[in-house]
MIKOL-495516 format. One record per residue: residue in three letters; z, x, y of N, C-alpha, C, O, CB in turn. Coordinates in steps of 0.1 Angstrom, whole numbers, padded with zeros to 4 digits, always signed. Glycine has a CB too. Layout:
// residues N
ALAZXYZXYZXYZXYZXY...
***
This chain:
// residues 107
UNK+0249+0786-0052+0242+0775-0045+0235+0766-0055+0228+0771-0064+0233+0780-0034UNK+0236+0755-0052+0229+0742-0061+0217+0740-0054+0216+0738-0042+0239+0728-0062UNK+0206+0740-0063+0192+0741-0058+0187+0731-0064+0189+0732-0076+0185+0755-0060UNK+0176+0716-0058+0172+0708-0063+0152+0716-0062+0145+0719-0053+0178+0693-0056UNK+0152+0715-0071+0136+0722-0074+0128+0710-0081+0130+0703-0091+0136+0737-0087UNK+0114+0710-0069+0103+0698-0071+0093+0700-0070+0085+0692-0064+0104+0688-0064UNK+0088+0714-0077+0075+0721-0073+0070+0727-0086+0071+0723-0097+0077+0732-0060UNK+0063+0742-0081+0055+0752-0094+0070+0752-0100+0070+0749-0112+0046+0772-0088UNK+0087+0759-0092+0092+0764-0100+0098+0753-0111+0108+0757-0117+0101+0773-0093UNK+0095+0740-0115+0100+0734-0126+0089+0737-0141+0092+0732-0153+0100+0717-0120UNK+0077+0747-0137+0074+0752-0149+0083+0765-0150+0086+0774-0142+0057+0756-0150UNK+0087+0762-0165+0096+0773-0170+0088+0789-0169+0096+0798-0166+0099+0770-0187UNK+0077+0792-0170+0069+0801-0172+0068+0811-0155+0067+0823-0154+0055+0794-0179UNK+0068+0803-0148+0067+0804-0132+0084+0802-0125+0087+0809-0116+0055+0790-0126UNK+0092+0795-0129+0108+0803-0126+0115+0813-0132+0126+0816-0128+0118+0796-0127UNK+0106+0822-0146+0111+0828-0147+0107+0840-0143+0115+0849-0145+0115+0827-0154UNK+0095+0843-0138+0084+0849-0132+0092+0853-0124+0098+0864-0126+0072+0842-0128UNK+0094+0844-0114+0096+0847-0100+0107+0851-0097+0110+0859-0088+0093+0837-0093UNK+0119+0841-0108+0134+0846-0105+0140+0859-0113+0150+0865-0109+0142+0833-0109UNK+0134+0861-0121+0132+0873-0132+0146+0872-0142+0153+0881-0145+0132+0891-0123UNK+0147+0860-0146+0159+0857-0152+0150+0848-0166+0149+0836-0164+0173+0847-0138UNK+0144+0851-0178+0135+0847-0184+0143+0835-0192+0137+0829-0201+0127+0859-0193UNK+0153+0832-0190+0163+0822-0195+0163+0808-0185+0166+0796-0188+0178+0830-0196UNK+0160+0811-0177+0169+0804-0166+0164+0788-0165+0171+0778-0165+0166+0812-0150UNK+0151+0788-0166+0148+0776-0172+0161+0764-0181+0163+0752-0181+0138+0781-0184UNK+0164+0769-0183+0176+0764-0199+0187+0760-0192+0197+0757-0200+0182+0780-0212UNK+0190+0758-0179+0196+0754-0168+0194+0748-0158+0203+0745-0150+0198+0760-0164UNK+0177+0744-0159+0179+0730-0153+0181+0716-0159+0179+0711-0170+0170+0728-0145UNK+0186+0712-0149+0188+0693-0152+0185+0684-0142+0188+0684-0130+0202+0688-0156UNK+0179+0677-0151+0167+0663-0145+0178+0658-0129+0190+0659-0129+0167+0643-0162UNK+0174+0656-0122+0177+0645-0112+0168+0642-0101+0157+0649-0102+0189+0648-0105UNK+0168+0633-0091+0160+0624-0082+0164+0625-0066+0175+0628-0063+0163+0609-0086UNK+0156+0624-0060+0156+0631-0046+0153+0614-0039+0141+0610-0038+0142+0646-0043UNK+0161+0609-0036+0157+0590-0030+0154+0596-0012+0158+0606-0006+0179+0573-0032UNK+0146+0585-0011+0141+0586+0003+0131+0598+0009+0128+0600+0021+0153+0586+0011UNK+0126+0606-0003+0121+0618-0001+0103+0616-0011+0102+0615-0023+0134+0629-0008UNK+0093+0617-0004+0086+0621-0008+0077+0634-0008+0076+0642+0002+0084+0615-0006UNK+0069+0636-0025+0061+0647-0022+0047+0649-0016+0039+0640-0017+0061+0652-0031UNK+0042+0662-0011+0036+0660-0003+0028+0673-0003+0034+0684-0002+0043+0655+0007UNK+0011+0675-0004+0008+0689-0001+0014+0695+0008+0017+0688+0018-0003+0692+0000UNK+0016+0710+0008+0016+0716+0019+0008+0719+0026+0002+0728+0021+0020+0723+0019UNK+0002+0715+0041-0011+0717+0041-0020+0737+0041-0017+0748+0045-0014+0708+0056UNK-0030+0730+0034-0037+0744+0031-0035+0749+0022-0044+0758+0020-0037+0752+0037UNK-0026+0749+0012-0022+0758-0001-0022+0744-0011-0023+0732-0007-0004+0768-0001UNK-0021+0750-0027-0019+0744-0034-0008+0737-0040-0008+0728-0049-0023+0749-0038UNK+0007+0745-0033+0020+0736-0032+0025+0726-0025+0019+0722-0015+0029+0743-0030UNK+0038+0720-0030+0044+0710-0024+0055+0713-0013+0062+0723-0012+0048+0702-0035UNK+0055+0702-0005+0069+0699+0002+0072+0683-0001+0066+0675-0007+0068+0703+0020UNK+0084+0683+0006+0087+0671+0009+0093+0669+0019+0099+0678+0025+0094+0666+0001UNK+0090+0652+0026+0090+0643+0037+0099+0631+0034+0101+0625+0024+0075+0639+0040UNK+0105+0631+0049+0119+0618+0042+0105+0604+0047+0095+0601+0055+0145+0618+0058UNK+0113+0598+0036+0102+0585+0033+0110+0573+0027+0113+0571+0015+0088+0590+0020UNK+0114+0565+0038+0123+0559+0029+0118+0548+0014+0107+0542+0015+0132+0552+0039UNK+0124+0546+0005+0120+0540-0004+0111+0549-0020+0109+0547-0032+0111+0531+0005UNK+0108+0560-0009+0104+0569-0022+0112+0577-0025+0122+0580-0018+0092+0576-0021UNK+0107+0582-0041+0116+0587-0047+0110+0599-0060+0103+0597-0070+0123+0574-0052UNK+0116+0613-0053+0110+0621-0059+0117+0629-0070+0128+0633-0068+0107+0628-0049UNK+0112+0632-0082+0120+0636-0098+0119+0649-0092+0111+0651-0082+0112+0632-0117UNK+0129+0659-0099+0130+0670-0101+0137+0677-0109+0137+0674-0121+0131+0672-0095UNK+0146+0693-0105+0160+0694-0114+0168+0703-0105+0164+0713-0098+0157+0701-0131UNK+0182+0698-0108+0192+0711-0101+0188+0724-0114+0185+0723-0126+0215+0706-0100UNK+0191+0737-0101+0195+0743-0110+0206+0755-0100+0204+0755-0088+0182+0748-0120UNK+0215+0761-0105+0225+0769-0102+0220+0786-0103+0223+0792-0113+0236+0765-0113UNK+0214+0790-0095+0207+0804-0101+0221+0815-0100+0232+0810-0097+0190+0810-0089UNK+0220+0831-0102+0226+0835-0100+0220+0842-0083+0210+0841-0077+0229+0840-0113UNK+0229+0847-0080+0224+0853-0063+0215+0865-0067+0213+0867-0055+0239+0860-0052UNK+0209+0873-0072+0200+0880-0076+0186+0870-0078+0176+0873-0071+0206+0887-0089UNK+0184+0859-0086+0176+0851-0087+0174+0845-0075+0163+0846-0070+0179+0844-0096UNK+0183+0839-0069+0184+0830-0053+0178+0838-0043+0175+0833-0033+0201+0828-0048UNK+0176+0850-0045+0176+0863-0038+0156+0864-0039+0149+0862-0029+0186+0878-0049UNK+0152+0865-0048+0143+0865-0054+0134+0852-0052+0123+0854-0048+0147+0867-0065UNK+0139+0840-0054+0133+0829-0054+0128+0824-0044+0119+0816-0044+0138+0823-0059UNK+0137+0827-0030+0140+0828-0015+0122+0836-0013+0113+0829-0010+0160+0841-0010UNK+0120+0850-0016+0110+0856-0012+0096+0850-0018+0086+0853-0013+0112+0869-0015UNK+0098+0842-0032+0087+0835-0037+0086+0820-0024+0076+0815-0021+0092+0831-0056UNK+0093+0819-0021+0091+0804-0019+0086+0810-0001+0078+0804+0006+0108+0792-0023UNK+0092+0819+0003+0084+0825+0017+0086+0818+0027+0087+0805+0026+0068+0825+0016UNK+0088+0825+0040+0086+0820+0053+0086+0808+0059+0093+0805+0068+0077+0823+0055UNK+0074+0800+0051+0070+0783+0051+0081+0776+0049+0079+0768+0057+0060+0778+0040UNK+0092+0773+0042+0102+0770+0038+0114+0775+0039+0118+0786+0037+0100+0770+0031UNK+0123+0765+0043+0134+0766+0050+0145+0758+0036+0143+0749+0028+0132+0757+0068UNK+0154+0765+0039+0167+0759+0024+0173+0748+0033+0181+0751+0042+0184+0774+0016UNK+0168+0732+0032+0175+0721+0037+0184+0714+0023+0181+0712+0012+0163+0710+0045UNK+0200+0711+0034+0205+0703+0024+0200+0685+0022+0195+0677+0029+0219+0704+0027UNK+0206+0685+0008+0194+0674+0006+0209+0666-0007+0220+0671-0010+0171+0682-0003UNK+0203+0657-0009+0215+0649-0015+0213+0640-0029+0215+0628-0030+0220+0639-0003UNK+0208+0647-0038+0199+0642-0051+0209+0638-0058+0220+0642-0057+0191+0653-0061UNK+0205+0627-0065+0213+0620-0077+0209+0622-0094+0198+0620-0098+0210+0606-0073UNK+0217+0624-0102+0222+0628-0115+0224+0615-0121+0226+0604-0115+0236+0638-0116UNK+0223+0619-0134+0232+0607-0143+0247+0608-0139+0253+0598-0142+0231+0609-0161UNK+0251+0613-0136+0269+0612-0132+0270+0611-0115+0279+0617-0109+0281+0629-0139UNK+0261+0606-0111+0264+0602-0095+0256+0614-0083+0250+0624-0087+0283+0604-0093UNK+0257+0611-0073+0252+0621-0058+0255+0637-0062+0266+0642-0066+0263+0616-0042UNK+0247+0643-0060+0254+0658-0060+0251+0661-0042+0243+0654-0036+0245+0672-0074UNK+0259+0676-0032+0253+0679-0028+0247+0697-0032+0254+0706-0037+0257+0675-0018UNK+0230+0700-0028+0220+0707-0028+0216+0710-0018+0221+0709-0007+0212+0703-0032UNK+0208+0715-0022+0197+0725-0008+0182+0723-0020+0181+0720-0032+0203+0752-0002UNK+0174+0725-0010+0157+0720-0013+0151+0731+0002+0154+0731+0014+0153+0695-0011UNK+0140+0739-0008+0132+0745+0002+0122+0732+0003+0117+0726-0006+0125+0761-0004UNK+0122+0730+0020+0112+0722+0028+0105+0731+0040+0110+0741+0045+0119+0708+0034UNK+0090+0725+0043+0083+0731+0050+0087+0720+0060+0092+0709+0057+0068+0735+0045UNK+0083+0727+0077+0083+0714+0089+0073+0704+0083+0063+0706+0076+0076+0720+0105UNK+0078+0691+0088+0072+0679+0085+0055+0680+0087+0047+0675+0079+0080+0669+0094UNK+0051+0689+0101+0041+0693+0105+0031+0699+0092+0019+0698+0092+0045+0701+0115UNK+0040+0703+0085+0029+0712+0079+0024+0704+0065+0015+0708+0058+0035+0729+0075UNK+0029+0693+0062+0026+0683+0056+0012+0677+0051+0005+0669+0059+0031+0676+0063UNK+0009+0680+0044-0010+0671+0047-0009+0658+0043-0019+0651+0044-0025+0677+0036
***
């Protein structure tokens, strides 16, 4: 599964933490999330995102292995749901999935 990541896990030090794969970093690549903004989650110190049109949120795919996906799934918790989402690359649209919280929980 192709995963667009726009949060803690784009520090290398904290996806490999979590995904337990100490490389894995070294596999993402840059792309843009259009019509999507970021947004606290309310009450914690992480993000979600909210469709917004006109905005436009940086991030990176990355391809984990299902052990990592497995893993990253339990970091990212409850709050968050794997929505597909439709980020753009230097070589065009890819489709992804993006953990989002309900719009509700938005601050």
């Amino acid at each position: 599964m192709l995963l667009f990541l726009y949060g803690s896990l784009l520090d290398p030090k904290v996806l490999a933490r979590q995904s337990g794969e100490r490389r894995l970093a070294r596999r993402l690549r840059p792309a843009v999330l259009a019509d999507h903004a970021r947004r606290p989650l309310r009450g914690t110190p992480y993000p979600t995102l909210i469709r917004q049109p006109g905005a436009v949120t940086a991030g990176a795919l990355l391809r984990p292995s299902p052990a990592a996906l497995h893993r990253l799934a339990a970091y990212e918790g409850a709050e968050y749901r794997l929505t597909p989402v439709r980020p753009l690359t230097p070589r065009g649209p890819v489709h992804a999935h993006a953990w989002i919280a309900p719009r509700w929980r938005a601050g």
